[in-house]
N, CA, C, O and CB atoms as a CASP TS submission, in Angstrom:
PFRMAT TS
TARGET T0000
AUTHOR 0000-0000-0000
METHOD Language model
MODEL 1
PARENT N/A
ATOM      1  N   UNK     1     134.884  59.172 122.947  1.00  0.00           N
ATOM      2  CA  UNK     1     135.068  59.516 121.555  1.00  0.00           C
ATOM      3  C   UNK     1     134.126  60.645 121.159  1.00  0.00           C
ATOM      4  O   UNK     1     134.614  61.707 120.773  1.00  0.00           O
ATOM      5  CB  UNK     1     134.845  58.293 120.669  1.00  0.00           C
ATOM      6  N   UNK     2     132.883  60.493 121.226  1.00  0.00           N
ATOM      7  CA  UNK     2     131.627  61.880 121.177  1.00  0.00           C
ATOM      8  C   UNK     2     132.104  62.853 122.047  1.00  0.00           C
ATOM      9  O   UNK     2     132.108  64.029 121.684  1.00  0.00           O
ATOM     10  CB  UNK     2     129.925  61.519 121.776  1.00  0.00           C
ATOM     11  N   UNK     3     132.599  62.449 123.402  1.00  0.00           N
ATOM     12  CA  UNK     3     132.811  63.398 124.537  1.00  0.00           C
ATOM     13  C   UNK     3     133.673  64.606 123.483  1.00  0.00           C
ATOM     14  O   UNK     3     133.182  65.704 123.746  1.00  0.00           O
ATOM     15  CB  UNK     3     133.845  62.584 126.079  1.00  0.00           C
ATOM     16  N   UNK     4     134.445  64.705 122.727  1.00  0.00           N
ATOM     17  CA  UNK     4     135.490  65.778 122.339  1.00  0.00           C
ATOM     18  C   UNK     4     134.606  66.335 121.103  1.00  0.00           C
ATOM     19  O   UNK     4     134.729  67.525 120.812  1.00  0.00           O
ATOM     20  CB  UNK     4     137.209  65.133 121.896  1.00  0.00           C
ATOM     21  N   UNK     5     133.571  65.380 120.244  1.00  0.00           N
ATOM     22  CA  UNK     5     133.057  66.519 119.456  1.00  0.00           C
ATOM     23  C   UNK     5     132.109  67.499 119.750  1.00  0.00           C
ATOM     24  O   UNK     5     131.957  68.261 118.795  1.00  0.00           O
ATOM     25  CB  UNK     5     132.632  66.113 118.516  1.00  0.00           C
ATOM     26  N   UNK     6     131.626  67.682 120.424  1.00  0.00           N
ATOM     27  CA  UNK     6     130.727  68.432 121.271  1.00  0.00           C
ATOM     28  C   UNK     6     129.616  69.068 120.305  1.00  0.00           C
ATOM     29  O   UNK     6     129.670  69.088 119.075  1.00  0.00           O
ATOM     30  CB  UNK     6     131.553  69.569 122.124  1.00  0.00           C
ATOM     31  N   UNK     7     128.633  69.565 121.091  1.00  0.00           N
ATOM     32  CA  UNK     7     127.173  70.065 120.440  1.00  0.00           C
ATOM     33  C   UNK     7     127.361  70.505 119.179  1.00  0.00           C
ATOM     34  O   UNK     7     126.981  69.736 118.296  1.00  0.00           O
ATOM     35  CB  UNK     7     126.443  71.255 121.181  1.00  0.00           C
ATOM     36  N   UNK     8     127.995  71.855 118.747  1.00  0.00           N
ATOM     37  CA  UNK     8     127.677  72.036 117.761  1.00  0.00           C
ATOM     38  C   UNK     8     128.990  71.627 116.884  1.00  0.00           C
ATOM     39  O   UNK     8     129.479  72.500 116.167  1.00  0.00           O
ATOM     40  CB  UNK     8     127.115  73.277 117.738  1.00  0.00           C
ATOM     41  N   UNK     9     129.695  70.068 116.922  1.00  0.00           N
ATOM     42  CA  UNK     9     130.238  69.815 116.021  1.00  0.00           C
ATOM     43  C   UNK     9     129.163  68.490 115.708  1.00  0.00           C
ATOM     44  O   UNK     9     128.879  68.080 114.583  1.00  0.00           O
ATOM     45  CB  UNK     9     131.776  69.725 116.257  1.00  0.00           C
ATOM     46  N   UNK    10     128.787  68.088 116.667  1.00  0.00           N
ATOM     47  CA  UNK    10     127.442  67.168 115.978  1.00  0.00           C
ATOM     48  C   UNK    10     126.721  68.312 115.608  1.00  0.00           C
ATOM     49  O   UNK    10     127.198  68.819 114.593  1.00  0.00           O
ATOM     50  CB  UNK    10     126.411  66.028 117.070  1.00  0.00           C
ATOM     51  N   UNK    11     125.883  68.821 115.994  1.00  0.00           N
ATOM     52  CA  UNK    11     124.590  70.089 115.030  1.00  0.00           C
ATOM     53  C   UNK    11     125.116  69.817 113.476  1.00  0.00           C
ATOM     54  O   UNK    11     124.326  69.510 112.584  1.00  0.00           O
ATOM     55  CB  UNK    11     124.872  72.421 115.506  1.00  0.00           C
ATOM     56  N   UNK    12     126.784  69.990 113.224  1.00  0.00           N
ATOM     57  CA  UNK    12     127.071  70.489 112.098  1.00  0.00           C
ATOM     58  C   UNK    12     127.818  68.993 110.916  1.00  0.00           C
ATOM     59  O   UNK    12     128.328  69.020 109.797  1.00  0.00           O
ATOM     60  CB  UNK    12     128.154  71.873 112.564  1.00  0.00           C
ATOM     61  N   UNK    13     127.472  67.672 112.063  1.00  0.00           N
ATOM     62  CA  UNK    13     127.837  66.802 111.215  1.00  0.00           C
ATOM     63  C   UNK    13     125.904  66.486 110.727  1.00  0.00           C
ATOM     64  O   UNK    13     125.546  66.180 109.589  1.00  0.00           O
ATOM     65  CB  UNK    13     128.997  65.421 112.045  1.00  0.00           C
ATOM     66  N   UNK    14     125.058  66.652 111.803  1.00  0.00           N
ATOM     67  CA  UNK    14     123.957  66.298 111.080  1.00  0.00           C
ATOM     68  C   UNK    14     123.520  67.252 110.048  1.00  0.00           C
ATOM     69  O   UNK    14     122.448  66.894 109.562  1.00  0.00           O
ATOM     70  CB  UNK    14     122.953  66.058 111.931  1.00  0.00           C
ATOM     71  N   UNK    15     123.917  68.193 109.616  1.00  0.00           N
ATOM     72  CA  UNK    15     123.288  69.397 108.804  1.00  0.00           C
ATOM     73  C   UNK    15     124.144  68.964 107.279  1.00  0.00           C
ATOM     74  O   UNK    15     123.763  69.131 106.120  1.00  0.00           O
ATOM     75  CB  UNK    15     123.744  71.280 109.610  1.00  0.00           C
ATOM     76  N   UNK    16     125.280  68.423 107.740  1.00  0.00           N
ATOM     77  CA  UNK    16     125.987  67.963 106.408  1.00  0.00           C
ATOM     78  C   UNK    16     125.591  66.635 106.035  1.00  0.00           C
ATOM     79  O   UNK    16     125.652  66.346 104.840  1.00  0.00           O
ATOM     80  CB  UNK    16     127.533  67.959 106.507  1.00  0.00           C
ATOM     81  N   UNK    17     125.080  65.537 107.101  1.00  0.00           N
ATOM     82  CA  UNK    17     124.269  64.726 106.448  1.00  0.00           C
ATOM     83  C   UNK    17     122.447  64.246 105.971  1.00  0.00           C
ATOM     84  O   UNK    17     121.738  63.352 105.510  1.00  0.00           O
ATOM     85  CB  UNK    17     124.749  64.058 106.970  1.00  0.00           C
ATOM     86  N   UNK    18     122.475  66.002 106.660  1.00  0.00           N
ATOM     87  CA  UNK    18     121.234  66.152 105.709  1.00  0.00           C
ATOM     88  C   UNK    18     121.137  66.469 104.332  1.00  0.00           C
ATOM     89  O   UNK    18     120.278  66.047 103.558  1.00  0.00           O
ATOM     90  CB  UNK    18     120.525  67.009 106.134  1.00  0.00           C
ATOM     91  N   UNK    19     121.962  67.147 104.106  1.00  0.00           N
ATOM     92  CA  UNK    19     122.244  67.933 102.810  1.00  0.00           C
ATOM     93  C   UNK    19     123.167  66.806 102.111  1.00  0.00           C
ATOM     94  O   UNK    19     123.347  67.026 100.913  1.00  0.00           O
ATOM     95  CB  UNK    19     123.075  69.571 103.060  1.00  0.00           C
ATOM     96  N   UNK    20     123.606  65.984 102.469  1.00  0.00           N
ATOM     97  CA  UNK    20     124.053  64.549 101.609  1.00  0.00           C
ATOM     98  C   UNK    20     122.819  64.107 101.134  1.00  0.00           C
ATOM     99  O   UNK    20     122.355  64.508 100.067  1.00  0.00           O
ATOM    100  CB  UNK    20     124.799  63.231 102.523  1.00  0.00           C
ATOM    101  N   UNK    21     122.238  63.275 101.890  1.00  0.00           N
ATOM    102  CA  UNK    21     121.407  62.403 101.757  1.00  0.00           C
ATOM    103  C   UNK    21     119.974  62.355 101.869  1.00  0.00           C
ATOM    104  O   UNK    21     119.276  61.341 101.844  1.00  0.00           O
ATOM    105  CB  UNK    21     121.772  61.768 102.326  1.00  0.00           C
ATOM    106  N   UNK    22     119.509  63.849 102.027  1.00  0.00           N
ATOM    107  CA  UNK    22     118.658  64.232 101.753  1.00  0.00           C
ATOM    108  C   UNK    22     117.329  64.071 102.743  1.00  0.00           C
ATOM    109  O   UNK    22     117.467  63.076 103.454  1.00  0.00           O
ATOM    110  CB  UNK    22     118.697  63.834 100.687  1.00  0.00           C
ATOM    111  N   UNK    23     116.110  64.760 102.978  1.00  0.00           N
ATOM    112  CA  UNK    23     115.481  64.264 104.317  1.00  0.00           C
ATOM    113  C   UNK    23     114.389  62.973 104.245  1.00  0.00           C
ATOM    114  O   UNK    23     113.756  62.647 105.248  1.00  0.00           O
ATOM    115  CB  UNK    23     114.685  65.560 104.958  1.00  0.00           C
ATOM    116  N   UNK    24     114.230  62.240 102.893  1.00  0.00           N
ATOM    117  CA  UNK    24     113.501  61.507 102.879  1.00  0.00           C
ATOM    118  C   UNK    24     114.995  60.247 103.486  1.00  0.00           C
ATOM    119  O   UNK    24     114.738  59.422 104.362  1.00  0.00           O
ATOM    120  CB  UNK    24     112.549  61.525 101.370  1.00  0.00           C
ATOM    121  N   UNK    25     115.764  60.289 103.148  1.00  0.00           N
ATOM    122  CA  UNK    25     116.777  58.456 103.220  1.00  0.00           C
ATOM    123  C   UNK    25     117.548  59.178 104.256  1.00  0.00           C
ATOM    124  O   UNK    25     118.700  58.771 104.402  1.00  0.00           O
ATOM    125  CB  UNK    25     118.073  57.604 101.452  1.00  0.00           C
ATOM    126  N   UNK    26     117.217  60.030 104.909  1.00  0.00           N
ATOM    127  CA  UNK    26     118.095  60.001 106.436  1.00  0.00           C
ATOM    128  C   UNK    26     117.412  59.345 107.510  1.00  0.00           C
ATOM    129  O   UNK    26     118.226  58.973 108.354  1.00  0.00           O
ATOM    130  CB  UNK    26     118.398  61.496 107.069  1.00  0.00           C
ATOM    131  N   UNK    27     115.913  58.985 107.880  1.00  0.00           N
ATOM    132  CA  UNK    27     115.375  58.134 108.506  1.00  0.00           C
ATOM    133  C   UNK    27     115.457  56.720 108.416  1.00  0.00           C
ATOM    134  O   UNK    27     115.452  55.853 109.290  1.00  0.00           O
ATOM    135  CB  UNK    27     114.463  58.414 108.427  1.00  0.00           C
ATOM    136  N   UNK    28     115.553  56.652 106.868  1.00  0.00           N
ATOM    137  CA  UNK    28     115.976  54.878 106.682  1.00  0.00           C
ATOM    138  C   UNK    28     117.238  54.045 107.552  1.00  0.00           C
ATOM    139  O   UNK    28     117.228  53.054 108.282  1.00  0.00           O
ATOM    140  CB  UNK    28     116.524  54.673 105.007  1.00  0.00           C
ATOM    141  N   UNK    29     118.994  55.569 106.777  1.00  0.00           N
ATOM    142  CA  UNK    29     119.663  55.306 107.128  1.00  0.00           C
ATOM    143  C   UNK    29     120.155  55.132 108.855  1.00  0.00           C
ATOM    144  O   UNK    29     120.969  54.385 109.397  1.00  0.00           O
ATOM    145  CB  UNK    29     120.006  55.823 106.386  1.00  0.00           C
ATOM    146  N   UNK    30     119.035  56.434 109.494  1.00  0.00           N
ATOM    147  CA  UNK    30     119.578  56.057 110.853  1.00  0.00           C
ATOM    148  C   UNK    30     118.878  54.715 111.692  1.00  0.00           C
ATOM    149  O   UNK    30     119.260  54.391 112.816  1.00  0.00           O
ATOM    150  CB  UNK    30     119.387  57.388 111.750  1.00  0.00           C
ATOM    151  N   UNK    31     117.596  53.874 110.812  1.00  0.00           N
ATOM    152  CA  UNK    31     116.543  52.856 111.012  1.00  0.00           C
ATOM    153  C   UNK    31     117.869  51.871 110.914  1.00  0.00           C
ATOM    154  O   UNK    31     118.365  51.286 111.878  1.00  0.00           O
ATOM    155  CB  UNK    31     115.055  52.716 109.785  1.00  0.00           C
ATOM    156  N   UNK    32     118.320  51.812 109.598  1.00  0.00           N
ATOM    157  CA  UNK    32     119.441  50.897 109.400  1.00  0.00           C
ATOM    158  C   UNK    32     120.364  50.608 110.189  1.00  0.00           C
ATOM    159  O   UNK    32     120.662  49.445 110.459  1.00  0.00           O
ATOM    160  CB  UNK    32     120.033  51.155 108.558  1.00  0.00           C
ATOM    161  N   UNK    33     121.194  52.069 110.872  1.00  0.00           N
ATOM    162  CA  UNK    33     122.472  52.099 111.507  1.00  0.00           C
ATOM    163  C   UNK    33     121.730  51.000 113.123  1.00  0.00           C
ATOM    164  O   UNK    33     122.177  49.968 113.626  1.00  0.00           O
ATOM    165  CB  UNK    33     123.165  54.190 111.799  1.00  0.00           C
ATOM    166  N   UNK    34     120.521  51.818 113.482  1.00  0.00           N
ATOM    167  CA  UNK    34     120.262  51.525 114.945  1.00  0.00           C
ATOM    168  C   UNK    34     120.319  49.562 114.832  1.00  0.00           C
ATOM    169  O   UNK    34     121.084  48.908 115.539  1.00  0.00           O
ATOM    170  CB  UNK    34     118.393  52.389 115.531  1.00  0.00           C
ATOM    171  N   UNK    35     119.137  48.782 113.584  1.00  0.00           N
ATOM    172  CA  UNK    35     119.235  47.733 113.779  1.00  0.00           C
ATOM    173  C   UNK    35     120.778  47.626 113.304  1.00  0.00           C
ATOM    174  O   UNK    35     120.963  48.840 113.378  1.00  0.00           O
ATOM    175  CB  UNK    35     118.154  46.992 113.209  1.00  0.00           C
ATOM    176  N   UNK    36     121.630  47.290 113.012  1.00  0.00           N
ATOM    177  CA  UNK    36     122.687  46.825 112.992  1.00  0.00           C
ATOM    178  C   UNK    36     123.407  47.137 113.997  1.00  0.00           C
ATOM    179  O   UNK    36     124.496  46.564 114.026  1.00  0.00           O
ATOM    180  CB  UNK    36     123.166  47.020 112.050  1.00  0.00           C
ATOM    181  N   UNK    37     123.112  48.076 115.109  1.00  0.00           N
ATOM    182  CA  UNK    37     123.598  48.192 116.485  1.00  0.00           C
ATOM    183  C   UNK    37     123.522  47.426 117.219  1.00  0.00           C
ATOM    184  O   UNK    37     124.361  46.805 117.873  1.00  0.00           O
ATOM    185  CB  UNK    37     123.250  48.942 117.082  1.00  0.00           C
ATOM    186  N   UNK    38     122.004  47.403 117.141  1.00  0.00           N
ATOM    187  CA  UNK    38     121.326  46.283 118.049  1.00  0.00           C
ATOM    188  C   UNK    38     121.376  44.767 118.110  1.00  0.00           C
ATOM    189  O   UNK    38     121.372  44.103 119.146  1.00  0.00           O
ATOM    190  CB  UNK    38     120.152  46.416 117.900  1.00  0.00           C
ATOM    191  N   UNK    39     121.437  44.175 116.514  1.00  0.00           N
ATOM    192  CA  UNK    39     122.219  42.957 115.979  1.00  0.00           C
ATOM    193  C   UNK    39     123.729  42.790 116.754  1.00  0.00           C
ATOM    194  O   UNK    39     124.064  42.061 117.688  1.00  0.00           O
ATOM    195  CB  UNK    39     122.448  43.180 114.261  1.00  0.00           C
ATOM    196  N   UNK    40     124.465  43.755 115.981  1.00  0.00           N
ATOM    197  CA  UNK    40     126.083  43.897 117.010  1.00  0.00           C
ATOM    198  C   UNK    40     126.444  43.252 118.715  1.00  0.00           C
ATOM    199  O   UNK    40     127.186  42.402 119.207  1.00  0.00           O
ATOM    200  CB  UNK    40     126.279  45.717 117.310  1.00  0.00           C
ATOM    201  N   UNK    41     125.144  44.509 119.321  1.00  0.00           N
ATOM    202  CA  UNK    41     125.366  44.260 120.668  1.00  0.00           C
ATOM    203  C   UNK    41     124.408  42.637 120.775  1.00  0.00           C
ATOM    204  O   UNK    41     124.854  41.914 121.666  1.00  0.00           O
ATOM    205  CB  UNK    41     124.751  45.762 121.724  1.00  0.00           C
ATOM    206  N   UNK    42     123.551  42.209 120.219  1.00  0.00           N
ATOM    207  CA  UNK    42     122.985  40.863 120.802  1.00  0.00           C
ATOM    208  C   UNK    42     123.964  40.069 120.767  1.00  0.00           C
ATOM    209  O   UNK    42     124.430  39.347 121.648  1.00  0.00           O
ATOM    210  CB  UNK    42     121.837  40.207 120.121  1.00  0.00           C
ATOM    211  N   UNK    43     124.405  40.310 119.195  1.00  0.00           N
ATOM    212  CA  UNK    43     125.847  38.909 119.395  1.00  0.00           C
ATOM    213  C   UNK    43     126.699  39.007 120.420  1.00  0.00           C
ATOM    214  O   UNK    43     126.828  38.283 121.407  1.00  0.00           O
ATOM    215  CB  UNK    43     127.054  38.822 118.177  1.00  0.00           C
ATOM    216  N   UNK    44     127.206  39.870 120.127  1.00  0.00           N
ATOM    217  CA  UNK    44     128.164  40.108 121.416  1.00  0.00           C
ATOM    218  C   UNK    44     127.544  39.736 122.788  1.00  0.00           C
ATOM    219  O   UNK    44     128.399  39.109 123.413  1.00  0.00           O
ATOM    220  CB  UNK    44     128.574  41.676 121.528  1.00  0.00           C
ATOM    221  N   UNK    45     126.387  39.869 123.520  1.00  0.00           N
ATOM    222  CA  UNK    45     126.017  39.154 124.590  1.00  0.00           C
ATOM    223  C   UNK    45     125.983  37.981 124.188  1.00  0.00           C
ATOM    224  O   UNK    45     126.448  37.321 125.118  1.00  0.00           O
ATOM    225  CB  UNK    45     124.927  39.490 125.176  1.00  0.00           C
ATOM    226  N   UNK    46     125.636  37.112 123.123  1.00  0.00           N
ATOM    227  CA  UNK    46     125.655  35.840 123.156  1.00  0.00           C
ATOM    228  C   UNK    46     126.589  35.150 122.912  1.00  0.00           C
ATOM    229  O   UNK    46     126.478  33.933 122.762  1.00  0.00           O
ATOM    230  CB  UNK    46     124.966  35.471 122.622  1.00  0.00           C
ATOM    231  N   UNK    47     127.736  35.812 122.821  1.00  0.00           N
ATOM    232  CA  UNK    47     128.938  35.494 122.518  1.00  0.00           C
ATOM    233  C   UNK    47     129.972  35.354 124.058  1.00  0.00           C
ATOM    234  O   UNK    47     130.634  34.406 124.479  1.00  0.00           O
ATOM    235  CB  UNK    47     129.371  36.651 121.419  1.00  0.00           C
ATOM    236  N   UNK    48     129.799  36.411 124.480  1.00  0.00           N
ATOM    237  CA  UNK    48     130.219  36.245 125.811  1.00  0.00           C
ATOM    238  C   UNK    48     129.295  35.748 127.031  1.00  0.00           C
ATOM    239  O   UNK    48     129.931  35.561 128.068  1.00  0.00           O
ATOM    240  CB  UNK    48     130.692  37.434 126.118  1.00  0.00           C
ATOM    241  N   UNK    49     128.219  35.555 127.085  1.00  0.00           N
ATOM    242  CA  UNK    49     127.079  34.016 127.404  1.00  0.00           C
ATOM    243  C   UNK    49     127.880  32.854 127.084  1.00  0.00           C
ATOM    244  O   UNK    49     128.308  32.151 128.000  1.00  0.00           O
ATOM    245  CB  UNK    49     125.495  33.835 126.269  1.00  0.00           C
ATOM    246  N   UNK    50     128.133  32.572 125.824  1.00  0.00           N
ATOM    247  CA  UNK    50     128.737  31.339 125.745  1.00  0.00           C
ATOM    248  C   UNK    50     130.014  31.111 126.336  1.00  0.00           C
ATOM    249  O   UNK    50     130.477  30.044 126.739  1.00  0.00           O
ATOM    250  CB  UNK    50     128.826  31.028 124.544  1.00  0.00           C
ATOM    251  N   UNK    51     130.636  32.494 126.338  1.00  0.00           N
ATOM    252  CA  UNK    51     132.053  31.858 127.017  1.00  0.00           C
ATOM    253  C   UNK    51     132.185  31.858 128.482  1.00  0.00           C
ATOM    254  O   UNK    51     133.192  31.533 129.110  1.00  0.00           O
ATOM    255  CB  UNK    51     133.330  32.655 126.562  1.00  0.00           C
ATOM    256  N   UNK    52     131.022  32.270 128.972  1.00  0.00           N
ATOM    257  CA  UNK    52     131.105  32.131 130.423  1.00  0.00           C
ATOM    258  C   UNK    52     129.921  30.708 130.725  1.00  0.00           C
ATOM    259  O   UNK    52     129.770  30.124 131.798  1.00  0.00           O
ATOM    260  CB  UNK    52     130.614  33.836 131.248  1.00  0.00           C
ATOM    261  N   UNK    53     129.356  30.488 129.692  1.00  0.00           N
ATOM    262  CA  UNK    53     128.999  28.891 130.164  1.00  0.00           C
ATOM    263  C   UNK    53     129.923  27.796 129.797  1.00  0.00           C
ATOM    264  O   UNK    53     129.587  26.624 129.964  1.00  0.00           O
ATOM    265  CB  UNK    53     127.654  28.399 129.542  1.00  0.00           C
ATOM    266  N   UNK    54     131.169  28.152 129.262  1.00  0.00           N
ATOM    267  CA  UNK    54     132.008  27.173 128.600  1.00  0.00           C
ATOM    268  C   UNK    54     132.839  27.228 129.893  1.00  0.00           C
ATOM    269  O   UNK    54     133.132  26.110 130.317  1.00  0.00           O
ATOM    270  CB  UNK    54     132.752  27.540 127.024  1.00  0.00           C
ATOM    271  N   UNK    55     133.403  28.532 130.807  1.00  0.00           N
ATOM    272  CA  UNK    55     134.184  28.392 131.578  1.00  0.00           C
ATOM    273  C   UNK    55     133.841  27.996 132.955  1.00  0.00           C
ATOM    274  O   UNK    55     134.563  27.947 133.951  1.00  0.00           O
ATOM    275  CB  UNK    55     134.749  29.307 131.479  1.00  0.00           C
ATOM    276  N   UNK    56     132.066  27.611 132.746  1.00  0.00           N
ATOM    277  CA  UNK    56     131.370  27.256 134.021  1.00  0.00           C
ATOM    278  C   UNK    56     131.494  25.795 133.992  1.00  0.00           C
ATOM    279  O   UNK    56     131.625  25.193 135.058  1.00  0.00           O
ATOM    280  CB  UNK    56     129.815  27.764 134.142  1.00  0.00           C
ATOM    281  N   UNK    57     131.460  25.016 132.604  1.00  0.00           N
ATOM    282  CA  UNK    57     131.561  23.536 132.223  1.00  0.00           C
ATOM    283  C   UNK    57     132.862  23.351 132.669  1.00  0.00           C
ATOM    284  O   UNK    57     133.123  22.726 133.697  1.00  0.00           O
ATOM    285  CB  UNK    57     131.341  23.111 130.654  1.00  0.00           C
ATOM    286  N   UNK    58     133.782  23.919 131.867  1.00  0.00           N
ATOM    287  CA  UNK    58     135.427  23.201 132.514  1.00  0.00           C
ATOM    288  C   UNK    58     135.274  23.433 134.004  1.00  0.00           C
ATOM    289  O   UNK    58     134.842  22.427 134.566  1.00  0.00           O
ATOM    290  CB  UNK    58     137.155  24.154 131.918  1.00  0.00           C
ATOM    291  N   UNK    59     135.414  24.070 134.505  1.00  0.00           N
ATOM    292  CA  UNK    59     135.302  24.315 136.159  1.00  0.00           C
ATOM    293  C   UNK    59     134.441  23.577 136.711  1.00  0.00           C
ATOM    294  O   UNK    59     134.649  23.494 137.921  1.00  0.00           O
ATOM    295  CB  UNK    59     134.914  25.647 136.629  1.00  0.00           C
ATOM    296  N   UNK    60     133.335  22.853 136.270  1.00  0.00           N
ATOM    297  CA  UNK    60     132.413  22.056 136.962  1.00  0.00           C
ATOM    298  C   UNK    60     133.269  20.570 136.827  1.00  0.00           C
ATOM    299  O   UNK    60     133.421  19.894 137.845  1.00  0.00           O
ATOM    300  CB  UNK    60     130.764  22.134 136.232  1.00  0.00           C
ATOM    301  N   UNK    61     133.740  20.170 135.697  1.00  0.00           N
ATOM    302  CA  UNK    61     134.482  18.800 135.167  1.00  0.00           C
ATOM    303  C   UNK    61     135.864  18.842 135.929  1.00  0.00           C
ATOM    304  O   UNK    61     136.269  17.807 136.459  1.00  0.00           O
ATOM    305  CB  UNK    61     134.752  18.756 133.332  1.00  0.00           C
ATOM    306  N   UNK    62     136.576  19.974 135.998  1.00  0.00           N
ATOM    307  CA  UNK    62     137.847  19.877 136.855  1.00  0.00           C
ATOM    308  C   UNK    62     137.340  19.472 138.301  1.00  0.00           C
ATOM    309  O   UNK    62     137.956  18.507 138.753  1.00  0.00           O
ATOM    310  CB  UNK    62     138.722  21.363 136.888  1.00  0.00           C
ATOM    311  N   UNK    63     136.463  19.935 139.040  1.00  0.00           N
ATOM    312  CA  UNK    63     135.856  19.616 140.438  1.00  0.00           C
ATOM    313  C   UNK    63     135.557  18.282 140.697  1.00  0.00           C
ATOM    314  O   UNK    63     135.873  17.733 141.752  1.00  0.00           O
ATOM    315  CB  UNK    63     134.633  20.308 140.675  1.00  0.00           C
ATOM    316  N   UNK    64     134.742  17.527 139.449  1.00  0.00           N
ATOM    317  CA  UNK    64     134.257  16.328 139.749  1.00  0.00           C
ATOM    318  C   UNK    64     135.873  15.707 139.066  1.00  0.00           C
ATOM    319  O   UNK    64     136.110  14.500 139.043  1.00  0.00           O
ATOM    320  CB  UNK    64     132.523  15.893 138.985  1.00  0.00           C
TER
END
């Protein structure tokens, strides 16, 4: 998805969201974006953790 906008169409999306939002609340917002990345991807490992210990339980109970 990034692969097709290339360098200077990012250069020119960050220059327009500097000039949005100004240079003091563009550090917040990208502080913000990253933890809610990072939240995202934990669930998601613990989400698919659980479903591969759920499919380790049935498979252990079908055996015995």
């Amino acid at each position: 998805m990034l692969s097709s906008i290339g360098i200077p169409g990012l250069i020119l999306i960050l220059i327009i969201a500097l000039v949005i939002f100004g240079p003091k609340k563009l550090p917040e917002i990208g502080k913000a974006t990253g933890q809610t990345l990072k939240e995202f991807k934990k669930a998601t490992n613990d989400l698919t953790r659980d479903t591969d210990n759920e499919e380790k339980t049935s498979v252990n109970k079908n055996v015995e």
